[in-house]
Structure formats: structure tokens, C-alpha cells
C-alpha positions as CSV (number, residue, x, y, z in Angstrom):
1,X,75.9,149.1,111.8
2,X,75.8,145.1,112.2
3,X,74.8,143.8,115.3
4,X,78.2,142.7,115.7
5,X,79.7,145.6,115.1
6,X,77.4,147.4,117.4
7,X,77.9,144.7,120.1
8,X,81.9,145.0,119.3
9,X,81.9,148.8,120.1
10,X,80.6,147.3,124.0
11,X,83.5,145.9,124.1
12,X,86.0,146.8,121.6
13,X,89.9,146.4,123.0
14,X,89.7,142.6,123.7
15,X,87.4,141.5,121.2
16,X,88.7,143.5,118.0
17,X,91.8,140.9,118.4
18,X,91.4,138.0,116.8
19,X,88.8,139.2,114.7
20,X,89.8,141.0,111.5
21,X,88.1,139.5,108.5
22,X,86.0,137.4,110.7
23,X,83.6,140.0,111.0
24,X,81.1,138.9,108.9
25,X,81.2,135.5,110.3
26,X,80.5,136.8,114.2
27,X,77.5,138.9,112.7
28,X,76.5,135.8,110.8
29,X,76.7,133.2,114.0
30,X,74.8,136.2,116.1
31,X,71.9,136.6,113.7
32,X,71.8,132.6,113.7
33,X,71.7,132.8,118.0
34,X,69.1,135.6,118.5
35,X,67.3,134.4,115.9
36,X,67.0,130.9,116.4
37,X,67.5,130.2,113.0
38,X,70.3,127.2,111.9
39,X,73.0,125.9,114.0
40,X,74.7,128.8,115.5
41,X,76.7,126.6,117.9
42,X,78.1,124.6,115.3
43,X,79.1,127.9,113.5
44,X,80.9,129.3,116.7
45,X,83.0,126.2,117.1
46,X,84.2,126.3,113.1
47,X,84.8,130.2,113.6
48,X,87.0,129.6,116.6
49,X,89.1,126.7,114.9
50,X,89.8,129.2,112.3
51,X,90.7,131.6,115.0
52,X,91.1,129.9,117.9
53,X,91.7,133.6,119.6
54,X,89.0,135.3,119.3
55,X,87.4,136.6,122.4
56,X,84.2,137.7,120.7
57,X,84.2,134.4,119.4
58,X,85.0,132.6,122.7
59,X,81.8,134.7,124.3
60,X,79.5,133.5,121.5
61,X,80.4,130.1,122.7
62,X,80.1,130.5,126.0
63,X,76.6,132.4,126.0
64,X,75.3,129.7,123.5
65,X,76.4,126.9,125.6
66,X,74.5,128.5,128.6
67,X,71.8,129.4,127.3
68,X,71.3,125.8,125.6
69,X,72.1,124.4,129.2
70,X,74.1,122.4,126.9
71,X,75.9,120.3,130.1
72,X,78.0,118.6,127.7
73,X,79.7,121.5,126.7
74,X,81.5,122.2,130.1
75,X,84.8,121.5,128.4
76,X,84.7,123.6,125.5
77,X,82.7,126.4,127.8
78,X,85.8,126.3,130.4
79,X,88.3,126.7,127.1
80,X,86.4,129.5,126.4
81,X,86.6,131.3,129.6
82,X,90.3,130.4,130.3
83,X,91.1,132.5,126.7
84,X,88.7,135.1,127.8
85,X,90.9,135.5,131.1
86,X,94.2,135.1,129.2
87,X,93.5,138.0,126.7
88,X,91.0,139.8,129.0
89,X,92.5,140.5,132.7
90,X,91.3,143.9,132.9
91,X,87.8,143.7,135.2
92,X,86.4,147.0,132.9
93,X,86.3,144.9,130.0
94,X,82.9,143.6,129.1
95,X,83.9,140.2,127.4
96,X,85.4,140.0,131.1
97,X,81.9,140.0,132.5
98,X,80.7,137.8,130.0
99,X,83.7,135.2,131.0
100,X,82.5,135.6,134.9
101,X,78.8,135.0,134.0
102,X,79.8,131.8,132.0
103,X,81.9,130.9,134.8
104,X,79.3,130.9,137.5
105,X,77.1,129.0,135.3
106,X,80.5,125.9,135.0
107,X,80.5,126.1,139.0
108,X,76.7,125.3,138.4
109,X,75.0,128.7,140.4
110,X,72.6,129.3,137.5
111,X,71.3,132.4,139.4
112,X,74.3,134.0,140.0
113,X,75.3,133.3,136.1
114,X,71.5,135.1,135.5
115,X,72.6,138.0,138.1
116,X,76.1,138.5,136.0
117,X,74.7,138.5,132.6
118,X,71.5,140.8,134.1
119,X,74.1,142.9,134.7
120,X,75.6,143.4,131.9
121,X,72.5,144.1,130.1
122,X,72.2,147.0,132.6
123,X,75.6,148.2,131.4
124,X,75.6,147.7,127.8
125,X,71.7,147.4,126.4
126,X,72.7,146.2,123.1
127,X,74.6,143.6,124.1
128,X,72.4,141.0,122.5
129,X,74.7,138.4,123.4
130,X,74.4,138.8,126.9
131,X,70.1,139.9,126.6
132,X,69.6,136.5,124.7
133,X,71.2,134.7,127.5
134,X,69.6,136.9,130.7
135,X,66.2,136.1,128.9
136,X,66.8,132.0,128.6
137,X,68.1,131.9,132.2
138,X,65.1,134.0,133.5
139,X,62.8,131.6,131.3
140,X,64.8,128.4,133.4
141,X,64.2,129.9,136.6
142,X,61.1,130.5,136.4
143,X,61.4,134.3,136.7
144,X,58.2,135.3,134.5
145,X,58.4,139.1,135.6
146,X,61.9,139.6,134.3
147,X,60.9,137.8,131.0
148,X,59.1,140.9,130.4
149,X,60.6,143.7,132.6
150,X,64.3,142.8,131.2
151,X,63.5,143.0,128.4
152,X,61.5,146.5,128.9
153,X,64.6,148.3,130.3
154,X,66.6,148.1,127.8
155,X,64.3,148.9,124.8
156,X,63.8,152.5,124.8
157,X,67.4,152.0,123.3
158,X,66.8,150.0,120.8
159,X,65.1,151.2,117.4
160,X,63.8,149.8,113.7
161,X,67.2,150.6,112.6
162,X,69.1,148.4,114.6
163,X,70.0,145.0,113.5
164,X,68.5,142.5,116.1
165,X,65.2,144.4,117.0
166,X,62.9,142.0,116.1
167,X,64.4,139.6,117.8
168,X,64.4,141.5,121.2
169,X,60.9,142.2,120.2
170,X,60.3,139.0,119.5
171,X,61.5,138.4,123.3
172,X,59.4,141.3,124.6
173,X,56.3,139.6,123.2
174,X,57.2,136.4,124.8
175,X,57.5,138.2,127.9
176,X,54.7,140.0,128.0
177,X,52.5,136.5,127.2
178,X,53.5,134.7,129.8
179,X,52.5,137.6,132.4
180,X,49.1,137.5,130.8
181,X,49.3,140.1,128.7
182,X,48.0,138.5,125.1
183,X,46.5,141.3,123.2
184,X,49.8,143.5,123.7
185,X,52.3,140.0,123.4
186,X,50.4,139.4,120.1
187,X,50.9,143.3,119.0
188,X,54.6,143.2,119.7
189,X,55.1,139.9,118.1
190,X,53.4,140.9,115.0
191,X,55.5,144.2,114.8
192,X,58.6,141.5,115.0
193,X,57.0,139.8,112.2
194,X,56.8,142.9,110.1
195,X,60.4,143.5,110.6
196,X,61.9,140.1,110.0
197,X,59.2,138.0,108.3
198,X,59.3,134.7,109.8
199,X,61.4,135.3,112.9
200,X,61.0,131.8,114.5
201,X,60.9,133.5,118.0
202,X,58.0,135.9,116.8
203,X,55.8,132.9,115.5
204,X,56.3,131.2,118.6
205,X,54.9,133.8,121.0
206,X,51.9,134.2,118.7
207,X,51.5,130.2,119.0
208,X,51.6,130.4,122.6
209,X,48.9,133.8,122.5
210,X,46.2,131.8,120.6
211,X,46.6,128.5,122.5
212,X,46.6,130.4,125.9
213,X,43.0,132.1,124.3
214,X,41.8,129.0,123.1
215,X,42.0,129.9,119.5
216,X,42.7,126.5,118.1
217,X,41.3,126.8,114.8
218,X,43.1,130.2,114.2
219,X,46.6,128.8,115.8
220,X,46.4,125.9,113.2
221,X,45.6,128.4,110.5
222,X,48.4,130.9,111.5
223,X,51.7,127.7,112.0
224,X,50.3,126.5,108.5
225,X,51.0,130.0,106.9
226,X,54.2,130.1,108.3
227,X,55.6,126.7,108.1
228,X,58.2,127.6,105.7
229,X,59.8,129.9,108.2
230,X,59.9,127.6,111.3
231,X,59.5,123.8,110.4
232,X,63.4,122.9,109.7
233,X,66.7,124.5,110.8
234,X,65.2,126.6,113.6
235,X,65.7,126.4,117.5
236,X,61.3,125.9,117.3
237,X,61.1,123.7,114.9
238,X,60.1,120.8,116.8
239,X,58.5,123.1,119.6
240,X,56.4,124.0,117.1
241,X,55.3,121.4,115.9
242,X,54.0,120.6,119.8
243,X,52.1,123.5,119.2
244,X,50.8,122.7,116.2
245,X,49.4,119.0,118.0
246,X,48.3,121.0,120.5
247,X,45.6,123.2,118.6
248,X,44.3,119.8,117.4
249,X,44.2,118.6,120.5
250,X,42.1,121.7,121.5
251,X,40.2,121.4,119.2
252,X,39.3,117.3,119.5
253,X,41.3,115.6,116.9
254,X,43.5,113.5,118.7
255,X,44.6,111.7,115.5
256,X,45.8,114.7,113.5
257,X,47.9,115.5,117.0
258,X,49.0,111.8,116.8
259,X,50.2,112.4,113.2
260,X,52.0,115.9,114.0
261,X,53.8,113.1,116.7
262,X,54.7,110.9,113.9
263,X,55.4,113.3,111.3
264,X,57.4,116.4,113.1
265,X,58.5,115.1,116.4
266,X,59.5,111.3,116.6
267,X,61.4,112.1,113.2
268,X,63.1,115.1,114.3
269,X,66.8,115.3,114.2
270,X,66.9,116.9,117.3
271,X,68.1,114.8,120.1
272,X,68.3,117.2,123.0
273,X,66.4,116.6,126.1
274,X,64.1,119.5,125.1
275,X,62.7,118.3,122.0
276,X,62.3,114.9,124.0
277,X,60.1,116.7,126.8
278,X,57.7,117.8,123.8
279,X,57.7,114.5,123.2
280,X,56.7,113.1,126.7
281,X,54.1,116.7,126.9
282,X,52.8,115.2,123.7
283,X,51.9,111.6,124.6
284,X,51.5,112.2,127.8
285,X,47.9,114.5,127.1
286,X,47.1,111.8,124.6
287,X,47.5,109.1,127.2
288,X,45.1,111.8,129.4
289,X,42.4,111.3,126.3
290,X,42.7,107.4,126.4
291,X,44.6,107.6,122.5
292,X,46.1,104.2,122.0
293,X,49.6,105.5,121.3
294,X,51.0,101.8,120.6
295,X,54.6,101.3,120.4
296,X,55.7,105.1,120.6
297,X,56.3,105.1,124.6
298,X,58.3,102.5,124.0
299,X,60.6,104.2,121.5
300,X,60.2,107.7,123.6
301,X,61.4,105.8,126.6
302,X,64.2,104.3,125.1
303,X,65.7,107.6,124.0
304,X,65.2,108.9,127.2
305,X,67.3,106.3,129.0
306,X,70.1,107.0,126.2
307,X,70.3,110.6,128.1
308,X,71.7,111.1,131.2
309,X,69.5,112.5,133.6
310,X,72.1,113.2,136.7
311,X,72.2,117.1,137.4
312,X,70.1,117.7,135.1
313,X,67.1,120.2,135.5
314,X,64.3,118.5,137.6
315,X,61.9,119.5,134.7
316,X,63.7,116.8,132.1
317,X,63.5,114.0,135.0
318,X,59.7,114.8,135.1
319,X,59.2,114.3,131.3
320,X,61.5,111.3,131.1
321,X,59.3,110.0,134.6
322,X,55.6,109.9,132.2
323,X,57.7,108.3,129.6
324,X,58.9,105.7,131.8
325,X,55.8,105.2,133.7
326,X,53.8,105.1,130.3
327,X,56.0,102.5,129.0
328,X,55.4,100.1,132.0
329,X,59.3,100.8,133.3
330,X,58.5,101.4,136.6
331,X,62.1,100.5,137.7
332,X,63.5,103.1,135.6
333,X,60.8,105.7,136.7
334,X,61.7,104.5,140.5
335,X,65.6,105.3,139.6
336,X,64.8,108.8,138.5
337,X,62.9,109.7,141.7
338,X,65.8,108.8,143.8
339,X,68.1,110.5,141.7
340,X,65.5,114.2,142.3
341,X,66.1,113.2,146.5
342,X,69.7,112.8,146.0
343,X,69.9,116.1,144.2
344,X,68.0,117.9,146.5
345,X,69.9,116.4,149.6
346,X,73.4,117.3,147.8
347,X,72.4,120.6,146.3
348,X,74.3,123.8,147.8
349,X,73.3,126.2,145.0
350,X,69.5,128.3,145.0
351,X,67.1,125.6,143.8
352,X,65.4,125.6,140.2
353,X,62.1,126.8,140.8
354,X,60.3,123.0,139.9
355,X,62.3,121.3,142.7
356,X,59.5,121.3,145.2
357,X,57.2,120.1,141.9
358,X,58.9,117.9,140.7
359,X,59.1,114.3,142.8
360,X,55.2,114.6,143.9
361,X,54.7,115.5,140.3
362,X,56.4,112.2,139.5
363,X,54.6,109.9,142.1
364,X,51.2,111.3,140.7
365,X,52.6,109.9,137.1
366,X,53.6,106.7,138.2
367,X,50.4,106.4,140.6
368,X,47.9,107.6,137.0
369,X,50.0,105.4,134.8
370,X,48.7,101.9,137.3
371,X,45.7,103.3,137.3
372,X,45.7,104.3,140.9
373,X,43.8,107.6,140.4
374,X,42.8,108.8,144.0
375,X,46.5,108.5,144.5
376,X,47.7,110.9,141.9
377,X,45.1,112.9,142.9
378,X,46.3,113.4,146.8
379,X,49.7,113.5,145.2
380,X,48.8,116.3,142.9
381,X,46.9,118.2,145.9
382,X,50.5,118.4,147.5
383,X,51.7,121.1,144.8
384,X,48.4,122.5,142.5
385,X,49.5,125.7,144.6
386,X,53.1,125.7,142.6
387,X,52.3,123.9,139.7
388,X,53.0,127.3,138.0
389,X,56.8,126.8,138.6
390,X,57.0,123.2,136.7
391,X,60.1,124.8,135.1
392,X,58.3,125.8,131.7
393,X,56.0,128.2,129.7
394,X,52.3,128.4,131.2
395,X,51.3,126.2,128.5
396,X,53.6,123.8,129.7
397,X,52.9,123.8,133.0
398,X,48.9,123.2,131.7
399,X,49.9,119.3,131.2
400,X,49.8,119.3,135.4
401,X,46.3,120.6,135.6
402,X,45.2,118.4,132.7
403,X,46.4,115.9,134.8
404,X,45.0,117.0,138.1
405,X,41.6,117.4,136.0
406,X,41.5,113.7,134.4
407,X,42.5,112.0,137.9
408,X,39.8,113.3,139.2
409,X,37.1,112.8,136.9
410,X,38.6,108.9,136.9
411,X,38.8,109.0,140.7
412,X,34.9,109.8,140.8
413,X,35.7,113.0,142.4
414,X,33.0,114.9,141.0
415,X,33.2,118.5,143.3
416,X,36.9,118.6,143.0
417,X,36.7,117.5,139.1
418,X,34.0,120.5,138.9
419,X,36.2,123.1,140.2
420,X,38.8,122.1,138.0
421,X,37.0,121.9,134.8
422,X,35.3,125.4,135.8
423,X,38.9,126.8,136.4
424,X,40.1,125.4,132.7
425,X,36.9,126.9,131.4
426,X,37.3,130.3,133.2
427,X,40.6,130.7,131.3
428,X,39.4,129.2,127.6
429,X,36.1,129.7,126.7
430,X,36.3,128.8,123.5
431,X,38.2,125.6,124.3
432,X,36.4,122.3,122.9
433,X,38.5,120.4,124.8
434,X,36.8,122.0,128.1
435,X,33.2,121.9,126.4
436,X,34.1,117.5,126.6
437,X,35.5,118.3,130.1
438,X,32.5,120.1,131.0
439,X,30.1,117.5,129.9
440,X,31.8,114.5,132.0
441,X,31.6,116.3,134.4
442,X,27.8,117.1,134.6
443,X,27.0,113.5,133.4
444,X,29.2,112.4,136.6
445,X,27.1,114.8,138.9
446,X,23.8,113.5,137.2
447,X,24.5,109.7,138.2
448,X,25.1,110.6,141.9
């Protein structure tokens, strides 16, 4: 049985109407979401002019707009859920929940959107639909137990025969990495592998494994074998390819990540805030290394300020902050932090988990980028104790201690620079990046 058709018997009176032929095309804009392979939003939106009732179709939408945090499509999302409601009154009707989930997310309670589609996954375990969408929201807010544990209720009913298993595999692994748990992430990953070779969201787990571990060398070996499967047309492609600059940044070749920059990243189609946050990540560790970056702030920062940055998650206004900052826009960088206190002031929903992060975060960028370096350091001592919760992956939230790490070293705070550098070194051996780190610091302690 499809994936569709499995998810379809969940909820079959409401969304077998509308659907008929259209079948194939569900399963085929599924695949595309769980996979993260094409443009399954696009695909939703050209199924539902074709049939602008179906319900199924209508929840596809929905859960892809959600899980993309995709702001600008409130107004199709709240089409969505008003057909959902027309066609679905009946509160025993799954595509019911999934219309109440999407709804909470509209009213902008994240968590309680999380708490609706959690529920559903305890319900109906294949639901994909709704487990793709738990697991992105549980990514958001910074839930890193349920990334894994979610995921782990519901797969003692899944099997190798079901359509979709890699992919909740695939999420399993991810899950399982960022609690720390490589060896068995990198297992479960490679199992997802074996079953769909090349699932984008496989590849990306095992990226994040060996850069966790410090096995630059390997990571670059591993994304160049599979660059045919990830490095156009998937929801990692440019991800990815921050991955791939990474290793080389690991591994001392600043250049070669400068080129990934050039090549992968400032080129990519993608215009979403996310793809620009890679971006900022990027530069921003190269401007850590002293890499003369020339005009590409510029151009980063200019694309950030063709976004708008109002309600959206604190973890975007951070990114666009170093671009800002880099660039020498200290007005626009000024504008942003204002807009975090008026969010926090006016907020009435639970608080993303980088909230508290994020303005300090941004006054430590703004306070490096002058050159001010015992500054960002006391501003960075404010939150070190959260700077797990910056609102991404652990790899991710590495760019604040790489931060922490080179405003000390430049502030001349050689115990504090120490513990840091023996922290980073603690956790990746292997890392050439903290052999350099390392010997600053011991040259810094010779000299007094």
C-alpha cells in the first residue's frame, strides 16, 4: 500500500472525497514532503487547483506550510482549514485534527500547533503527514528529546515494507544525533540509506554525525559521494552545502569553504530565510578566522533587508544581526534589536526557546564586529549557560561558542580562552581547527 493510501485509511470518509484519480498525485506530493526531495509545496497548490476540494490535499498544504514556517502562506493555510471545517465538522475525523493543529499554528501558539499534531501521531502512527510536522516543530522549539522519543513511539509500527520508512528513519537518526547518540544516529541513518539510496534527510544526519566527531576529512569524502542525491532540488541542498564548508573549515581550508560560499550558497535559488541563516553561519566563522570575505556581506545583507524580519523566529533576526553588523549597517542591526524587545514585550504565546539568547547574542555581534572584544565577551557570559537553545541543530548553536572562544582569545583573556578551547577539544579531538585553537592559546599563556 502507498503511503497515501495507508495515510488515507487514517482518515478515510473526508479525505476519499475529492480525491478519486488524484491518488497518485497525493502519494507523489507526500513522497516529495517526507523526503525532502523537489517542491512539494508547489505540487500541493497545482493538485488543489485541479481539485480545489480535496481535504487530503487541503492537509498537505497546511502541514507543509507549518512545517516550512512559511509566514507568507497564512492566507492559503486559512483556505485550507476553512475547507477542512466545511467538509469535515465531525471532531472524530482525523483531517479534523489536522485542520485544528494548522489552526493554532495561524493564531501563532506554535506549541499548542506541536501539542495537536503530537497528538495525532499518538492516534494514528502512520500518519506521516502529521510525524513530519510534530518532528519540524519539535526541531523549532528546541525540544531535542522528542526529536528522538517521537519518533521512537511510533516505530515499532512501522516496517521495511511500508512506504515512507526511511524517511522516519531518516528522522530517528536525526533524533538520536542531536541527543548525542552518534554511533547509533549513524547506524539508523545508514539503514535509511539502504532503503532509499540518497534520502536527502539520511545524508544529512550522517553530515551532522561526522562534523559533531570531528571527522572532517571523512564528511567531505562522504557529501562528495553523494552529491548527486542532495546538491539540487532537495529541502538540503543548500544546508548541505554549509556542511560541506564546514568540514573545510574543520579541517583549515578556509578558501575551499569560501568557494563552497561562492559556488553552492550565494548562487542558490533558494531565497528563504533559512538558506540565508547558512549564509550569515557561513561568513560569520570566516569573519571568526579573519578571511577577507570582500563584498559578500554586503550582498548577504542586502538580501536580508529584502525579508521581513517582524514576527519572525528570533533565530532569523540573530543571523540577519552578524550580517548587518559585518556589513558596517549598524543602524539596521540597531533596528532588529528593537524589534526582539518589542516582541518579547508584546508576546502572549509560550516563547521560542532562543528568546532569552537571542538580543545579548546580538549585542555580542555588534560589540565583535567594532572590535570591542571584552564587550562581547561579558555579553556572551550573560547566556553560554543557554547557548544550547539558539533555536537550531547543535552544530548550529557551535557558531556561539566559536564566538565566545575567538572574543576571548582577542580580548587577552587567556584563563577563560583556555577553558573554552579545552571544552571544544573535549568534544573533537580530532578537530584541526581546535589543534590552531589550542596553540593560541598556549602561545598567549607563554607571553604572560
Amino acid at each position: 500500500m502507498s503511503a497515501a493510501a495507508s495515510l488515507q485509511t487514517a482518515m478515510p470518509r473526508s479525505t476519499e472525497r475529492g480525491t478519486g484519480d488524484s491518488l497518485p498525485r497525493l502519494e507523489r506530493v507526500l513522497d516529495l514532503a517526507h523526503t525532502h526531495r523537489g517542491n512539494p509545496s508547489a505540487e500541493a497548490d497545482r493538485l488543489l487547483a485541479d481539485e480545489p476540494q480535496s481535504v487530503f490535499g487541503h492537509c498537505l498544504r497546511a502541514a507543509l506550510i507549518v512545517r516550512a514556517d512559511d509566514r507568507g502562506g497564512r492566507s492559503a493555510l486559512a483556505a485550507s482549514v476553512a475547507v477542512i471545517d466545511a467538509a469535515c465538522p465531525n471532531r472524530n475525523d482525523p483531517a479534523y485534527w489536522h485542520a485544528e493543529a494548522a489552526r493554532a499554528w495561524l493564531d501563532g501558539n506554535s506549541a499548542l500547533a506541536l501539542e495537536r499534531y503530537g497528538a495525532i501521531v499518538i492516534d494514528c502512527p502512520h500518519d506521516i503527514l502529521a510525524l513530519v510536522v510534530a518532528h519540524a516543530l519539535d526541531f523549532r522549539l528546541g525540544r531535542r528529546r522528542m526529536l528522538r522519543d517521537r519518533i521512537a513511539q511510533v516505530l515499532p509500527e512501522w516496517n521495511a515494507s511500508m512506504p515512507g520508512y526511511a524517511s522516519v528513519l531518516a528522522m530517528y537518526a536525526f533524533g538520536l544525533e542531536e541527543n548525542g547518540q552518534y554511533r547509533r544516529a549513524e547506524k539508523i541513518a545508514r539503514g535509511a540509506l539502504a532503503l532509499d539510496h540518497g534520502h536527502p534527510g539520511a545524508i544529512h544526519t550522517i553530515a551532522h554525525v561526522m562534523e559533531m566527531r570531528g571527522r572532517a576529512r571523512e564528511g567531505l569524502a562522504f557529501l562528495a559521494a553523494t552529491e548527486s542525491a542532495w546538491i539540487e532540488g532537495t529541502g538540503f541542498s543548500v544546508h548541505l552545502a554549509w556542511h560541506r564548508a564546514l568540514f573545510h573549515l574543520d579541517a583549515d581550508d578556509p578558501q575551499s569553504a569560501l568557494a563552497v560560499y561562492d559556488a553552492q550558497i550565494a548562487r542558490a535559488p533558494a531565497s528563504g530565510m533559512a538558506a540565508l541563516a547558512d549564509a550569515s553561519a557561513l561568513l560569520w566563522r570566516l569573519q571568526l578566522r579573519n578571511v577577507d570575505v570582500g563584498a559578500r556581506w554586503r550582498a548577504l545583507a542586502d538580501r536580508w533587508q529584502m525579508q521581513v524580519l517582524d514576527g519572525a523566529r528570533p533565530f532569523y533576526a540573530v543571523h540577519a544581526t552578524m550580517a548587518y553588523a559585518a556589513a558596517g549597517r549598524a543602524a539596521a542591526a540597531a533596528r532588529v534589536i528593537e524589534a526582539l524587545q518589542k516582541t518579547d514585550m508584546r508576546s502572549t504565546w509560550p516563547s521560542p526557546p532562543e528568546e532569552a539568547l537571542a538580543q545579548p547574542f546580538c549585542e555580542a555581534v555588534l560589540a565583535f564586529a567594532r572590535s570591542d572584544y571584552a564587550a562581547a565577551v561579558d555579553f556572551l557570559l550573560q547566556v553560554r549557560h543557554i547557548a544550547h537553545r539558539c533555536g537550531g541543530s547543535l552544530a548550529q548553536c557551535d557558531l556561539i561558542h566559536l564566538t565566545f572562544t575567538e572574543a576571548a582569545l582577542r580580548a587577552r583573556k587567556a584563563r577563560l580562552a583556555r577553558a573554552l578551547v579545552a571544552e571544544r577539544s573535549a568534544q573533537k579531538p580530532a578537530s584541526r581547527l581546535n589543534r590552531l585553537l589550542q596553540r593560541r592559546v598556549g602561545l598567549m599563556l607563554a607571553m604572560g
